[in-house]
mmCIF file of the N, C-alpha and C atoms, coordinates in Angstrom:
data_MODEL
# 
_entry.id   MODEL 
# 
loop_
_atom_site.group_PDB 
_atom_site.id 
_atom_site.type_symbol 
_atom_site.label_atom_id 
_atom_site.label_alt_id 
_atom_site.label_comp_id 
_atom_site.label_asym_id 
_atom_site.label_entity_id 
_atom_site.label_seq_id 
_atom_site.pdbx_PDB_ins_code 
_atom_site.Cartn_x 
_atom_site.Cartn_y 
_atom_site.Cartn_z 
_atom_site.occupancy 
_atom_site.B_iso_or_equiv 
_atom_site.pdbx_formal_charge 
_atom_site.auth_seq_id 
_atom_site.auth_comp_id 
_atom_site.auth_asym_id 
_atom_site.auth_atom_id 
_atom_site.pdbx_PDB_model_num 
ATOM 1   N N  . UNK A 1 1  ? -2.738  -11.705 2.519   1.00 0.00 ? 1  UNK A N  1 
ATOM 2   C CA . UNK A 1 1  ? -3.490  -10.552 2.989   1.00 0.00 ? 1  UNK A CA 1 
ATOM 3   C C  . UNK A 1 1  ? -4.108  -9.827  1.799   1.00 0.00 ? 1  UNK A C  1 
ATOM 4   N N  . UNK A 1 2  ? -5.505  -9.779  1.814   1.00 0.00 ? 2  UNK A N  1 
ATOM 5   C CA . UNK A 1 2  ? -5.937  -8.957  0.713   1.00 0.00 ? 2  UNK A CA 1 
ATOM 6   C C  . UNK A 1 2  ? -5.862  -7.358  1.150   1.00 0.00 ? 2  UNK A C  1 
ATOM 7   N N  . UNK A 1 3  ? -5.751  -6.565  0.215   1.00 0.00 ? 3  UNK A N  1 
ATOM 8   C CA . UNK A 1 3  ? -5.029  -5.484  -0.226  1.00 0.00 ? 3  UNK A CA 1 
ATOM 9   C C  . UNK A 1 3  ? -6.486  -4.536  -1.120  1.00 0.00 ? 3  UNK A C  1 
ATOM 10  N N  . UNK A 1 4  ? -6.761  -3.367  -0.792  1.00 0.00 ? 4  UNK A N  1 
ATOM 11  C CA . UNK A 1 4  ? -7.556  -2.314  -1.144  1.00 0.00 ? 4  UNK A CA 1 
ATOM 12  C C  . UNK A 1 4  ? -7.359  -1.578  -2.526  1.00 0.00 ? 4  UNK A C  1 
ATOM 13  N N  . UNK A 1 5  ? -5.897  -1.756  -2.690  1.00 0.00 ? 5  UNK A N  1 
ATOM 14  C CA . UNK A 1 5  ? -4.831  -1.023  -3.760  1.00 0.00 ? 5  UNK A CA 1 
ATOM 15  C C  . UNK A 1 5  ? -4.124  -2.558  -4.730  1.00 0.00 ? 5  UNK A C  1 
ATOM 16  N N  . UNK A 1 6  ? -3.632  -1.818  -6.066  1.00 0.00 ? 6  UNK A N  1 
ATOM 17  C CA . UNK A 1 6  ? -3.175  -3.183  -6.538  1.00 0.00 ? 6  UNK A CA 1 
ATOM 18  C C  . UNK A 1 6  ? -2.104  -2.502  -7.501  1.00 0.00 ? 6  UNK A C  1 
ATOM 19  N N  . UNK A 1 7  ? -1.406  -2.462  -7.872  1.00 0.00 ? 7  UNK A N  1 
ATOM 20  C CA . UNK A 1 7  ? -0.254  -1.761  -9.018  1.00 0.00 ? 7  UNK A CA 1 
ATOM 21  C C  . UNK A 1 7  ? -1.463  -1.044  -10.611 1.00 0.00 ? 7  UNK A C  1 
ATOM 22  N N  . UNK A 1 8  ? -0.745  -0.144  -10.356 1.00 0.00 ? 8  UNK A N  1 
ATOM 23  C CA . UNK A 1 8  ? -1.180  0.902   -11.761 1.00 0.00 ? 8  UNK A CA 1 
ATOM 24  C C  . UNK A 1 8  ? -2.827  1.774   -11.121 1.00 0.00 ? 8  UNK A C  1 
ATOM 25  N N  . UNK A 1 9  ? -2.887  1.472   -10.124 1.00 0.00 ? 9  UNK A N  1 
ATOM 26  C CA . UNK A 1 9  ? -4.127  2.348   -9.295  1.00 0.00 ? 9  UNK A CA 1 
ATOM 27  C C  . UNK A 1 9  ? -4.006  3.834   -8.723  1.00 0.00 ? 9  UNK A C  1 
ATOM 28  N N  . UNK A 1 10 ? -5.062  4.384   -8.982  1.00 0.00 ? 10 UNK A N  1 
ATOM 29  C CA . UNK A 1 10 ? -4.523  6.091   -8.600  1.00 0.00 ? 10 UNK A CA 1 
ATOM 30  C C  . UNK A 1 10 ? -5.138  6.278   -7.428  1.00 0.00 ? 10 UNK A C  1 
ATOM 31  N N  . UNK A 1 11 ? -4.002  6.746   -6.455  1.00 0.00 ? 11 UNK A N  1 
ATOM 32  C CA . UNK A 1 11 ? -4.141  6.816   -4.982  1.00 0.00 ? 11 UNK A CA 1 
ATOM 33  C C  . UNK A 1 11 ? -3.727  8.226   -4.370  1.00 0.00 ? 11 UNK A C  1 
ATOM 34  N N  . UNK A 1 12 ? -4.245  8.852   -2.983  1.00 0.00 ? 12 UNK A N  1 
ATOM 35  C CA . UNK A 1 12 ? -4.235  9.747   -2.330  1.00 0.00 ? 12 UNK A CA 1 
ATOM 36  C C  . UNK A 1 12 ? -3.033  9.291   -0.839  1.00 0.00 ? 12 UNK A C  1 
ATOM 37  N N  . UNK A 1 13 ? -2.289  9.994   -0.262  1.00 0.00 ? 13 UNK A N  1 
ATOM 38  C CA . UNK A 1 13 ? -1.730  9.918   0.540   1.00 0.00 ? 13 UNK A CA 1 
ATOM 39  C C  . UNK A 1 13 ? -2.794  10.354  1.622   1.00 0.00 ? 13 UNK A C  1 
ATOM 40  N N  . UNK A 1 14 ? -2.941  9.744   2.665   1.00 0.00 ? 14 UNK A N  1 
ATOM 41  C CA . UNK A 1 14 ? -4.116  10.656  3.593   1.00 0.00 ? 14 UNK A CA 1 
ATOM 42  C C  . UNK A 1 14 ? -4.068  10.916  4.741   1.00 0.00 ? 14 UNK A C  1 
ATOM 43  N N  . UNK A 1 15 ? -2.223  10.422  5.229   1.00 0.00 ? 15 UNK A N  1 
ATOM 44  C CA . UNK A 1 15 ? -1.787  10.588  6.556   1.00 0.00 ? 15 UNK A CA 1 
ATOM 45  C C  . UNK A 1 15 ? -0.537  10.883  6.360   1.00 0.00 ? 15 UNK A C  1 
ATOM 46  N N  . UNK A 1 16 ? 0.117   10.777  7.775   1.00 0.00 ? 16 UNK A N  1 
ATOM 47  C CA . UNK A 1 16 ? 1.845   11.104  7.936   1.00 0.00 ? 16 UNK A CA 1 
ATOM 48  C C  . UNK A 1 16 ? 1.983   12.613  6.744   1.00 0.00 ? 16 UNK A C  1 
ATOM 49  N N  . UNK A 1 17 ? 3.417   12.767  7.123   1.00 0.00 ? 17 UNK A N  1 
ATOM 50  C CA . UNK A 1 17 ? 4.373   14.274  6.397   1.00 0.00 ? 17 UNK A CA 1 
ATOM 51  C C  . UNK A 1 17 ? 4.100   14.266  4.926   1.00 0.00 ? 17 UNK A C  1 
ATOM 52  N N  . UNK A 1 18 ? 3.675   12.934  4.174   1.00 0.00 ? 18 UNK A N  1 
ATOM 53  C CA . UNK A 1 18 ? 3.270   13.330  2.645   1.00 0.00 ? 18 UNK A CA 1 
ATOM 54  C C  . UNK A 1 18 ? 2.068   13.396  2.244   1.00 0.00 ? 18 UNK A C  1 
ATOM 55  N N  . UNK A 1 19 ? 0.990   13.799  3.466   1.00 0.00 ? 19 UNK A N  1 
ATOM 56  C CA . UNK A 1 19 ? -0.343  14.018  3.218   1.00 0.00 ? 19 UNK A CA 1 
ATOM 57  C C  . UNK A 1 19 ? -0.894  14.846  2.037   1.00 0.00 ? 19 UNK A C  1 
ATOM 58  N N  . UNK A 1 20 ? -1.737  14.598  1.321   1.00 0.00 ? 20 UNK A N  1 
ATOM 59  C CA . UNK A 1 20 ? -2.551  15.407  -0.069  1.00 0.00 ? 20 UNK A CA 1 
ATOM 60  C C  . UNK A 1 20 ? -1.376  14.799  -1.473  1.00 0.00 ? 20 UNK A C  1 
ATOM 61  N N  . UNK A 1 21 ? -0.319  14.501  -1.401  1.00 0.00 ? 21 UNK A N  1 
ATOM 62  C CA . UNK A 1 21 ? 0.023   14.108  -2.637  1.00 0.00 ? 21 UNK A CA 1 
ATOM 63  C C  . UNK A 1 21 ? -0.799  12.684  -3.291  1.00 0.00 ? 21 UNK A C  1 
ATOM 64  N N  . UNK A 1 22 ? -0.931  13.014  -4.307  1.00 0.00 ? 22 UNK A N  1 
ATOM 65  C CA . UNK A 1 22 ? -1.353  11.931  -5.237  1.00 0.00 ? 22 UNK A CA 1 
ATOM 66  C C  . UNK A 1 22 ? -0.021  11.522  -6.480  1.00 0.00 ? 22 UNK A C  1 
ATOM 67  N N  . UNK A 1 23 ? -0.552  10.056  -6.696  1.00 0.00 ? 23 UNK A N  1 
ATOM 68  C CA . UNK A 1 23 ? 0.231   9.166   -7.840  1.00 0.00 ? 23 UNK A CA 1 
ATOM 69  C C  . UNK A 1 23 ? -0.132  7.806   -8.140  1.00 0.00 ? 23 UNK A C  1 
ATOM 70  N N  . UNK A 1 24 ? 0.736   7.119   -8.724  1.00 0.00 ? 24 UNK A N  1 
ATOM 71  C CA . UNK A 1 24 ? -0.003  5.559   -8.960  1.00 0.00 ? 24 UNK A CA 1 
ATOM 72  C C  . UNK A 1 24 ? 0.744   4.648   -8.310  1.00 0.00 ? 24 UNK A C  1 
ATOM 73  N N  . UNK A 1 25 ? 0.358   3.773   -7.751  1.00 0.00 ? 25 UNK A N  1 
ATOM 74  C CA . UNK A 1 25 ? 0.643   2.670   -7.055  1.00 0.00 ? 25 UNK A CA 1 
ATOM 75  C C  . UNK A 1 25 ? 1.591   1.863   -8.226  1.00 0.00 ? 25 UNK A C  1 
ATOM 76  N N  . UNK A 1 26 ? 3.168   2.170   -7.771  1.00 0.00 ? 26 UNK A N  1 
ATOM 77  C CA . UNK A 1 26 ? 4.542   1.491   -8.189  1.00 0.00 ? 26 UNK A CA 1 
ATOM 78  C C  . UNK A 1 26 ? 4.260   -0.267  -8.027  1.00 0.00 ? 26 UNK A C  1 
ATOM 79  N N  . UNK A 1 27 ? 3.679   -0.573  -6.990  1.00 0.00 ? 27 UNK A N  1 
ATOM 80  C CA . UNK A 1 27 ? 4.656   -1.528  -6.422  1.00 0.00 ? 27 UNK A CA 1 
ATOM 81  C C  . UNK A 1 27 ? 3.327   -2.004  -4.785  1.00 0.00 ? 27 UNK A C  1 
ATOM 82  N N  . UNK A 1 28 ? 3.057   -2.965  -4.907  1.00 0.00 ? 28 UNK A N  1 
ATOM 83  C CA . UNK A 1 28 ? 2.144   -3.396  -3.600  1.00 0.00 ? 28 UNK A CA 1 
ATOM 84  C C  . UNK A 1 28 ? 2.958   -4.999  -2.557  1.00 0.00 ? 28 UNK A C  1 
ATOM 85  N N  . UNK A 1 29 ? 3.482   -4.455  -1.406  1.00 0.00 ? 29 UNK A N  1 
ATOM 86  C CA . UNK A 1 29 ? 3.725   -5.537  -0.687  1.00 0.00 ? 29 UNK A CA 1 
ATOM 87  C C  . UNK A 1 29 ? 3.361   -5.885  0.349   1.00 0.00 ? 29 UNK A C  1 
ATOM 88  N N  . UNK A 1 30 ? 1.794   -7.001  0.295   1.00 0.00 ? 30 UNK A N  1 
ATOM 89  C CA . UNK A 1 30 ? 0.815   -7.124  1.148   1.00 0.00 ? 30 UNK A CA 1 
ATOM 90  C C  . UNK A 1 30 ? 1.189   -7.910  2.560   1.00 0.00 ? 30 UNK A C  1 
ATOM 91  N N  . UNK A 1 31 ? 2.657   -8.944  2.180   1.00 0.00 ? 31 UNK A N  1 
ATOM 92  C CA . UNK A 1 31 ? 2.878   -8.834  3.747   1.00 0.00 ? 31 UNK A CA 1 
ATOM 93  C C  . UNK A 1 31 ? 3.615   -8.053  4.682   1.00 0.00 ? 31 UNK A C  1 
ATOM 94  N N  . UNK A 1 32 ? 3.767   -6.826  4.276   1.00 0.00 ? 32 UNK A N  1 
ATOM 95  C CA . UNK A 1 32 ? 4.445   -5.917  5.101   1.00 0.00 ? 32 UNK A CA 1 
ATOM 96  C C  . UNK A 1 32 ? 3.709   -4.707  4.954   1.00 0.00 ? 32 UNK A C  1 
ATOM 97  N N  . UNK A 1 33 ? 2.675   -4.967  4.166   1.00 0.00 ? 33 UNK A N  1 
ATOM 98  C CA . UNK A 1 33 ? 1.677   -3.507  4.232   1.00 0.00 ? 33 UNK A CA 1 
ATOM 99  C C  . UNK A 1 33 ? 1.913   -2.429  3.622   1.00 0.00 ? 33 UNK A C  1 
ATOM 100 N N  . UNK A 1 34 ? 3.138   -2.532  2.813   1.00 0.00 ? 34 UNK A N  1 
ATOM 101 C CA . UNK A 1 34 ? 3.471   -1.122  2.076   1.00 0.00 ? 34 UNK A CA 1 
ATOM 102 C C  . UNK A 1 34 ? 3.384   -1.323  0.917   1.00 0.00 ? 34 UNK A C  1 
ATOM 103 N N  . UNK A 1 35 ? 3.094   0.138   0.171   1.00 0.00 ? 35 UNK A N  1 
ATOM 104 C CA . UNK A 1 35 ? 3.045   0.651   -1.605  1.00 0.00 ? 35 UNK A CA 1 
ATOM 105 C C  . UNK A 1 35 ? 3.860   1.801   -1.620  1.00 0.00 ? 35 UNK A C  1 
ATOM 106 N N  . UNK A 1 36 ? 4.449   1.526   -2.657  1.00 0.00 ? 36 UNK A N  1 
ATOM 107 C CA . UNK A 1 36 ? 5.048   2.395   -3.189  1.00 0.00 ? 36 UNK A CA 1 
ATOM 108 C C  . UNK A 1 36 ? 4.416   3.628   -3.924  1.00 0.00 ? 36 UNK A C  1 
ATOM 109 N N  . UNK A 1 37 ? 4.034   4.786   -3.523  1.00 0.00 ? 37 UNK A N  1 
ATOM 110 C CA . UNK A 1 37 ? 3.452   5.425   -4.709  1.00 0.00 ? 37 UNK A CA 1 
ATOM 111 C C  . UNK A 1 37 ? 4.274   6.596   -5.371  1.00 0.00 ? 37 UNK A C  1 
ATOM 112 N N  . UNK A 1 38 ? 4.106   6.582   -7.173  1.00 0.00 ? 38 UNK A N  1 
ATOM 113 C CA . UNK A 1 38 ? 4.830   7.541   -7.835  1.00 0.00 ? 38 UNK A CA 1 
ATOM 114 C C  . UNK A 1 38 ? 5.253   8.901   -7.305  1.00 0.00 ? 38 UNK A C  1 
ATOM 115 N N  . UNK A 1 39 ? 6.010   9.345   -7.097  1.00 0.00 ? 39 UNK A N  1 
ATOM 116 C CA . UNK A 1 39 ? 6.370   11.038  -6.230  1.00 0.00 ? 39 UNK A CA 1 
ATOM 117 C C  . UNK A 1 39 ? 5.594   11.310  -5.225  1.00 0.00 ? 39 UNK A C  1 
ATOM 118 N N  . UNK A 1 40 ? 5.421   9.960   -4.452  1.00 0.00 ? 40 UNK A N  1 
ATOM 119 C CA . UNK A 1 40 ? 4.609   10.222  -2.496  1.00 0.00 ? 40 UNK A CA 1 
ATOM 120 C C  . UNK A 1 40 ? 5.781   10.445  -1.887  1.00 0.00 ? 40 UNK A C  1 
ATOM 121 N N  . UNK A 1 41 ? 6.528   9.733   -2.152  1.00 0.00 ? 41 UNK A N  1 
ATOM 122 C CA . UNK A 1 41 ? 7.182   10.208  -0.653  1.00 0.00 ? 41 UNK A CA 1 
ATOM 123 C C  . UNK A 1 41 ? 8.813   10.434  -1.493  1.00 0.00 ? 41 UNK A C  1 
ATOM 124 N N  . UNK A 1 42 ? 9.584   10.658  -1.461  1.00 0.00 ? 42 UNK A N  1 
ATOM 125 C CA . UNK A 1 42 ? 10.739  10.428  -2.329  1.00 0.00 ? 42 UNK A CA 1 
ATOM 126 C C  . UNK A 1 42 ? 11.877  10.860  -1.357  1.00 0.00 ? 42 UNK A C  1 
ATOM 127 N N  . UNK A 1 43 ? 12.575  9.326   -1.357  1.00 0.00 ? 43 UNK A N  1 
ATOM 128 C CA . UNK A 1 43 ? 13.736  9.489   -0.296  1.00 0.00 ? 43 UNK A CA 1 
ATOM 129 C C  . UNK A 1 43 ? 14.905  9.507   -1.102  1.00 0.00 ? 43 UNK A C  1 
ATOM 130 N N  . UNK A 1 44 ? 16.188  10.123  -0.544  1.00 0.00 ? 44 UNK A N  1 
ATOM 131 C CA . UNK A 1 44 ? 17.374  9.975   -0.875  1.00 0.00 ? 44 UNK A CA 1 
ATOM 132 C C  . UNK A 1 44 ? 18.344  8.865   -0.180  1.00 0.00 ? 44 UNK A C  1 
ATOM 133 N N  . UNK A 1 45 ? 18.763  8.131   -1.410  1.00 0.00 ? 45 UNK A N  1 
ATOM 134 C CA . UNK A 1 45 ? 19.361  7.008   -1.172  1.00 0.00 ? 45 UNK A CA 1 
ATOM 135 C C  . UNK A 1 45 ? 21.212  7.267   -1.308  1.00 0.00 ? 45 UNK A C  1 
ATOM 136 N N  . UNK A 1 46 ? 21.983  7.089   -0.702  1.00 0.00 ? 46 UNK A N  1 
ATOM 137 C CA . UNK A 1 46 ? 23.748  6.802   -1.271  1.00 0.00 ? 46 UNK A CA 1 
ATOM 138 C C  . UNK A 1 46 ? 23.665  5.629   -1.911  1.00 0.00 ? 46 UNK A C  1 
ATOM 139 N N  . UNK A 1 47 ? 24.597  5.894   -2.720  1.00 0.00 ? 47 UNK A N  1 
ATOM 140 C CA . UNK A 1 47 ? 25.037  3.995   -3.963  1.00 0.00 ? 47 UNK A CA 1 
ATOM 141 C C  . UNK A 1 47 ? 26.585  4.301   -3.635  1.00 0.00 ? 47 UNK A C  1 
ATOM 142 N N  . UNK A 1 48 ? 27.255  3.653   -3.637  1.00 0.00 ? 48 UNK A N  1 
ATOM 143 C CA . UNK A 1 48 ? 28.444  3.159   -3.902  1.00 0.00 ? 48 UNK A CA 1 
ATOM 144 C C  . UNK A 1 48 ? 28.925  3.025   -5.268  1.00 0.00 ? 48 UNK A C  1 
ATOM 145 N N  . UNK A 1 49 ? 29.903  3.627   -5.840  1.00 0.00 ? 49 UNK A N  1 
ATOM 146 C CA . UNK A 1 49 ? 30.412  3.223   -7.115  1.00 0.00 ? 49 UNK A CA 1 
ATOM 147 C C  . UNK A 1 49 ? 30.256  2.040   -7.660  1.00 0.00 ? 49 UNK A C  1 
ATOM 148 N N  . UNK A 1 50 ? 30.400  1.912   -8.978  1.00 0.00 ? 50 UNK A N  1 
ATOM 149 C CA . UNK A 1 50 ? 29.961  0.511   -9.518  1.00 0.00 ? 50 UNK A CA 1 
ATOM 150 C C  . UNK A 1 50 ? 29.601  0.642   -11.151 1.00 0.00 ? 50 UNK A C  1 
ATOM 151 N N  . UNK A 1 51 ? 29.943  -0.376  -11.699 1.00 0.00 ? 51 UNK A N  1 
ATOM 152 C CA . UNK A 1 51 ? 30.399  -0.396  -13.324 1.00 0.00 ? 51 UNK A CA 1 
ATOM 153 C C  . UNK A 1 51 ? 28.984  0.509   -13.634 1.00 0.00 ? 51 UNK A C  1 
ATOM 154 N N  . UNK A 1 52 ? 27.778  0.098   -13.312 1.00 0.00 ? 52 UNK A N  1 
ATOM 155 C CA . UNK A 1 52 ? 26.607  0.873   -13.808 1.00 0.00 ? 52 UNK A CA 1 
ATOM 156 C C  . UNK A 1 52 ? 26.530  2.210   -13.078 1.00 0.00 ? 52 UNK A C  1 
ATOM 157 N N  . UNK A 1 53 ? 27.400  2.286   -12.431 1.00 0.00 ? 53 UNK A N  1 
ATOM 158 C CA . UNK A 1 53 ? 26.882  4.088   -11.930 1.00 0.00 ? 53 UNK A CA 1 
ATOM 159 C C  . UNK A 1 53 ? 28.966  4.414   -11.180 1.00 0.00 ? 53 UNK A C  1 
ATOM 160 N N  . UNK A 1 54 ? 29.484  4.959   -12.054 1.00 0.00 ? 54 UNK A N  1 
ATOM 161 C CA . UNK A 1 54 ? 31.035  4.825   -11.608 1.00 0.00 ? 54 UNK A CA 1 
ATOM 162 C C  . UNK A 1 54 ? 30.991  5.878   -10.902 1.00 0.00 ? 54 UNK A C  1 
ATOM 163 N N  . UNK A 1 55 ? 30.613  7.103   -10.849 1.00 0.00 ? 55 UNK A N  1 
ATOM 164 C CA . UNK A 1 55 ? 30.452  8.334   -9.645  1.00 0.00 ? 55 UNK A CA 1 
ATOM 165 C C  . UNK A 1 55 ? 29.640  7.723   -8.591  1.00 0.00 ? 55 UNK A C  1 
ATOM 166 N N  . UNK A 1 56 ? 28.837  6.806   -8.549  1.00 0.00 ? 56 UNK A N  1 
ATOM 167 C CA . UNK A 1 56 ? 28.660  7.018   -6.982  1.00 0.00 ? 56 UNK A CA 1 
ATOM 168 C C  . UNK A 1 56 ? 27.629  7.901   -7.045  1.00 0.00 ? 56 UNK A C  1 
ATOM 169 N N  . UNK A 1 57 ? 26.988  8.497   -5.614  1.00 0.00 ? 57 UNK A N  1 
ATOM 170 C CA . UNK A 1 57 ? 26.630  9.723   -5.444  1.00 0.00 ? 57 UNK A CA 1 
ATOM 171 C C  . UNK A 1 57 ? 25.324  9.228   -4.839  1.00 0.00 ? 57 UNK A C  1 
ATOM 172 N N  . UNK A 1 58 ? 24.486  10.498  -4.761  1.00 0.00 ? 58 UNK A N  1 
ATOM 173 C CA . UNK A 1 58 ? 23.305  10.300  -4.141  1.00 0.00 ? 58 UNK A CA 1 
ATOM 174 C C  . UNK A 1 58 ? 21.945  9.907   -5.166  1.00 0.00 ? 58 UNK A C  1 
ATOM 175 N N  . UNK A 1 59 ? 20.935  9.191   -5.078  1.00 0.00 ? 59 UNK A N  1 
ATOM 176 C CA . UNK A 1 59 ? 19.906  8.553   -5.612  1.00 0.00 ? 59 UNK A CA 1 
ATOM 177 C C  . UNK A 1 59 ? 18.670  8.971   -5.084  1.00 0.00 ? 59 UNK A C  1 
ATOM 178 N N  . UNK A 1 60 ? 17.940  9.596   -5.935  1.00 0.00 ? 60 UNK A N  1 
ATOM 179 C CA . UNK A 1 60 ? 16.218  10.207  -5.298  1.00 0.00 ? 60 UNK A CA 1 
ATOM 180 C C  . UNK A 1 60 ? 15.455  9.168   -5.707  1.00 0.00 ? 60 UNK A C  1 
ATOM 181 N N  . UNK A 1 61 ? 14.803  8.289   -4.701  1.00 0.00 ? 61 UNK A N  1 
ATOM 182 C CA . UNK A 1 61 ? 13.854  7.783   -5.551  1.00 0.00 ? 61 UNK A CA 1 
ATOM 183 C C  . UNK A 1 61 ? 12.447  7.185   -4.877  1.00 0.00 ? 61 UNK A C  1 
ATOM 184 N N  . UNK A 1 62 ? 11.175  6.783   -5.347  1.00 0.00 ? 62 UNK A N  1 
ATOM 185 C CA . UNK A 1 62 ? 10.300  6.749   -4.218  1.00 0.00 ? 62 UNK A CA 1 
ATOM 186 C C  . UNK A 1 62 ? 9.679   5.469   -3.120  1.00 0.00 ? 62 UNK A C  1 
ATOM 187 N N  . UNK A 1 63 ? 10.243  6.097   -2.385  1.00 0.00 ? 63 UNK A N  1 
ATOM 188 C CA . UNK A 1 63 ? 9.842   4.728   -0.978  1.00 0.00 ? 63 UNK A CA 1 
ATOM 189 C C  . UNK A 1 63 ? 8.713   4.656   -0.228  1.00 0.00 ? 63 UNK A C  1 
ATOM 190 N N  . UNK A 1 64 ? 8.639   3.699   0.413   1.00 0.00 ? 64 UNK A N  1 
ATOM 191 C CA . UNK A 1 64 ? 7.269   2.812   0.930   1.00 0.00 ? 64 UNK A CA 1 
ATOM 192 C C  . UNK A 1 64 ? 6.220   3.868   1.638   1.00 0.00 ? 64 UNK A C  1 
ATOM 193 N N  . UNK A 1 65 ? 5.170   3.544   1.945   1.00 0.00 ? 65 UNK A N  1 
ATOM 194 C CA . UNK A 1 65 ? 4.110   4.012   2.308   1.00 0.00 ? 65 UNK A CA 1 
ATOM 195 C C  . UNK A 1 65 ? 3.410   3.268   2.832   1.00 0.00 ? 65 UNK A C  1 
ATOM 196 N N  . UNK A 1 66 ? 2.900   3.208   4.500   1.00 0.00 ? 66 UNK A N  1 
ATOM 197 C CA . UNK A 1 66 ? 1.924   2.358   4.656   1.00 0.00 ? 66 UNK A CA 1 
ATOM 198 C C  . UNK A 1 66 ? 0.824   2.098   4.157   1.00 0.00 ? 66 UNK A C  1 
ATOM 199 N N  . UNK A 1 67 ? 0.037   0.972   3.709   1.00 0.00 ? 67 UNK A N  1 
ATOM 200 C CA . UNK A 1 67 ? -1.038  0.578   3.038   1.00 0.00 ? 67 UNK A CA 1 
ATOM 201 C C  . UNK A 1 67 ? -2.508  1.671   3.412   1.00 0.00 ? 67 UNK A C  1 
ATOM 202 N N  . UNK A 1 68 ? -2.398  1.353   5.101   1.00 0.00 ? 68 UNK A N  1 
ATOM 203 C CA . UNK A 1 68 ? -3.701  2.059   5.606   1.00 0.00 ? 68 UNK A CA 1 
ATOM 204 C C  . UNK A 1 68 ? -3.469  4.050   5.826   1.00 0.00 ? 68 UNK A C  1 
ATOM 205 N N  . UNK A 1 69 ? -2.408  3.903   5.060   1.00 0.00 ? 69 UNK A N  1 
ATOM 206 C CA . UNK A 1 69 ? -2.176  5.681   4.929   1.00 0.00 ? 69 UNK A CA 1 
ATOM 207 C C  . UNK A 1 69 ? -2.688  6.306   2.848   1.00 0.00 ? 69 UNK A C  1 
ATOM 208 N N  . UNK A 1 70 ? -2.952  5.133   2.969   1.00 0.00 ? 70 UNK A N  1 
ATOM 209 C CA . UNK A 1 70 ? -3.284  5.302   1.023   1.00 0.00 ? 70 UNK A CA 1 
ATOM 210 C C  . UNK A 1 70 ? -4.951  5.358   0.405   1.00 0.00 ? 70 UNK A C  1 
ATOM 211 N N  . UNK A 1 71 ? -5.646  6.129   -0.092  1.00 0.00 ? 71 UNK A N  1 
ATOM 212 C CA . UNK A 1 71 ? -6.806  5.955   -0.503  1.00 0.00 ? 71 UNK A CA 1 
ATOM 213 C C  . UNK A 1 71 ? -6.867  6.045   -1.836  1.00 0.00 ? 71 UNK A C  1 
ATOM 214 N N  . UNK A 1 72 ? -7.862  4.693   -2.492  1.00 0.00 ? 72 UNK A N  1 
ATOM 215 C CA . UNK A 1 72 ? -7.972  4.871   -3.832  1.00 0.00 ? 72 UNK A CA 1 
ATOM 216 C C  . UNK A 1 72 ? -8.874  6.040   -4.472  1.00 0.00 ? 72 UNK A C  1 
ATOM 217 N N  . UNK A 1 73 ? -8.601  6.513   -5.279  1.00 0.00 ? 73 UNK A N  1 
ATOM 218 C CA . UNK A 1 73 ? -9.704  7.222   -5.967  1.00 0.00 ? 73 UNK A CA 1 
ATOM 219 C C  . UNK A 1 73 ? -10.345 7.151   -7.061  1.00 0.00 ? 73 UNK A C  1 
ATOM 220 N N  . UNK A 1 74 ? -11.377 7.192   -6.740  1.00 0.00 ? 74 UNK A N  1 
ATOM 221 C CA . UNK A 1 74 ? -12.513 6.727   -8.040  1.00 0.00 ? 74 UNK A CA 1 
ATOM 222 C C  . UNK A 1 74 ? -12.493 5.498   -8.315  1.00 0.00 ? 74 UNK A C  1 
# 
């Protein structure tokens, strides 16, 4: 599936609850239609303890975005 957006591209949110934020395209996965963009949407994740993170705890970090909710700019 060709794709409008491609990693390191500066994009507009232009629909759904994170409408008007801008950032750069993390991450593009064209058969499921989503990008990741830098501080669009930022969900909180739980981890489980574990040699690289021994507290545990909660994880902010930024998740998917539908493709046709993203506009490039410029």
């Amino acid at each position: 599936m060709k794709t409008h957006v491609k990693k390191g591209d500066e994009v507009e949110i232009i629909a759904g609850g994170h409408k008007g934020k801008r950032g750069t395209v993390l991450s593009v996965d064209a058969a499921k239609g989503k990008v990741v963009v830098q501080g669009g949407r930022t969900i909180k994740k739980a981890i489980r303890r574990s040699e690289k993170n021994p507290d545990g705890g909660i994880l902010e970090q930024d998740g998917p975005v539908h493709i046709s909710n993203v506009k490039k700019l410029g």
